[in-house]
N, C-alpha and C positions, 0 to 999 in steps of 0.2 A: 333778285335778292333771295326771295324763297325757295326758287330751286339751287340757288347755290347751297341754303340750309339743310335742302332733303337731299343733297349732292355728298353733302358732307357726312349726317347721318349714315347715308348708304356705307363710305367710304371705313369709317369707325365699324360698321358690322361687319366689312369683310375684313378689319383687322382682329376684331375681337373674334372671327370664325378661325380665322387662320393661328390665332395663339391657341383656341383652345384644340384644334387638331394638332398643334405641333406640342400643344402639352402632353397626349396621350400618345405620342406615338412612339417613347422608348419606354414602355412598363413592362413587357415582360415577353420571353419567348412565343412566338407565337405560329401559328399555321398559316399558310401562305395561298390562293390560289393560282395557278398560273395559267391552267389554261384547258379546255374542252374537245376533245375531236371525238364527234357520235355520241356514243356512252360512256367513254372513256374522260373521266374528268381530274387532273395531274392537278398536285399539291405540294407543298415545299414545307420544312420547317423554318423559319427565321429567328434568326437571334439578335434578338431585343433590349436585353439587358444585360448590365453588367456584373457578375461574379467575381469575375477574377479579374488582375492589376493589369490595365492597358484596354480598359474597353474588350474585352472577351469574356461570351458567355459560354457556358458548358453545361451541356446535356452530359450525365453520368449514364455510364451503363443501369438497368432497371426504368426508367424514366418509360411514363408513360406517356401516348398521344391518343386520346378520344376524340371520336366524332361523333355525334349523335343526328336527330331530324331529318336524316337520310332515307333516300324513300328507293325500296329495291337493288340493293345491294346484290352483286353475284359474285367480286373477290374482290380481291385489293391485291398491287402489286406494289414492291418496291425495287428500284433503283438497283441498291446491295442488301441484298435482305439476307447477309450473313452478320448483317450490323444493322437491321430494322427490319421488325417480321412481323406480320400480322396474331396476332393473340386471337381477337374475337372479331369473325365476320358474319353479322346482321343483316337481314334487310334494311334495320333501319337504324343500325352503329356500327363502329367501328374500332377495335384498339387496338394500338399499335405499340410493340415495345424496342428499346435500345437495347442490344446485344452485342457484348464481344466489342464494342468499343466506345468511350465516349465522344461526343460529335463535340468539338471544339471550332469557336468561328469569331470575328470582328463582331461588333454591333453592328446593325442593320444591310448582315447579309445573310446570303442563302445558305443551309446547312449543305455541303457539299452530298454528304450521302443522306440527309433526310428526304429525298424525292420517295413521291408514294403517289400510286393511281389508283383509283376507285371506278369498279365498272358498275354500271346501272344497269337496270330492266327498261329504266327510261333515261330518257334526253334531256331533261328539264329537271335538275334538283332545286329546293325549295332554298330558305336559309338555315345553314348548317352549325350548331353547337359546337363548340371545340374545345377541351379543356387540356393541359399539357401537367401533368405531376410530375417534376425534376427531384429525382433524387440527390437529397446534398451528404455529401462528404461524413455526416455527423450520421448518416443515417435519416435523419428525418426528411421530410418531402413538402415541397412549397407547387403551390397550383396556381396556374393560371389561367383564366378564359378569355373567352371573347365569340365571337359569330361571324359567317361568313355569309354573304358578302358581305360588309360594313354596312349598318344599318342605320346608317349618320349620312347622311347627303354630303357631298365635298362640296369645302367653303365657296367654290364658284358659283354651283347651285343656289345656296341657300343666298348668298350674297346677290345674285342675279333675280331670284325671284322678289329679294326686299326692294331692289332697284325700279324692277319692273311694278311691280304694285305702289310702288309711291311715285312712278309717271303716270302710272292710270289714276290713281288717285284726283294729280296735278291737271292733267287732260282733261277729266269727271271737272274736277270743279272751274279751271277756266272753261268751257265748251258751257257750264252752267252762268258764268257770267255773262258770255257772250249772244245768252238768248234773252236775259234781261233786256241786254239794251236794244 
């Protein structure tokens, strides 16, 4: 009967994990990793949220993308960089601007032209700051952030290690009964 209680507990954290990752995950444009080869380390923008009627967001021309906590920086390329061009390359930031066209996309997919890569001195970056300033239609500009990698464990994890520590917990204290008798 008590492990069906601590069965059930567990059961309740991996749902309470999983709403609250599924609550943050259409807040706002965001930066994407995709993927590593050497120094070379490939990024996406993703659209997040909704602007405009139908589920599509919009990056206007001027729109900025920052990265920051970057360690040795040598360039940054993009994709089409006659519609996304590097502004300022740091060792250790980056920004990136929209040009010449706004990136129009669904929610939670990839901007077709936001791909952008980042070359290092080194092979191992650390976790990466990233804020996005979209410029709106009125002129004024709404920011968003976030870090890379996700510095939230995914629900599996966290739910797996509550699992795991309330069997050892169970194991601890019968194995404690059992030397009683």
């Amino acid at each position: 009967m008590k492990l069906l209680k601590q069965l059930g507990v567990a059961t309740a954290g991996v749902a309470i994990s999983f709403a609250a990752v599924g609550a943050n995950s259409a807040q706002a444009a965001s930066v994407t990793f995709l993927g590593q080869s050497g120094n070379r380390f490939d990024y996406a923008l993703k659209f997040d949220s909704a602007n405009l009627p139908g589920d599509f967001e919009r990056l206007r021309v001027g729109s900025l993308i920052n990265l920051s906590g970057l360690e040795g920086v040598t360039n940054v390329t993009t994709d089409y960089p006659n519609r996304l061009s590097a502004v300022t390359i740091e060792p250790d930031f980056v920004t990136l601007n929209l040009i010449n066209f706004a990136q129009t996309g669904k929610v939670n997919t990839l901007s077709t032209f936001g791909k952008f890569s980042i070359f290092s001195s080194v092979t191992t970056l650390g976790q990466l700051q990233w804020d996005i300033i979209r410029r709106n239609p009125t002129g004024t500009a709404t920011t968003f952030s976030g870090t890379l990698p996700a510095s939230v464990p995914e629900p599996f994890t966290i739910s797996g290690s509550m699992l795991a520590f309330g069997l050892g917990l169970w194991m601890k204290r019968k194995q404690a009964v059992s030397q009683k008798a």
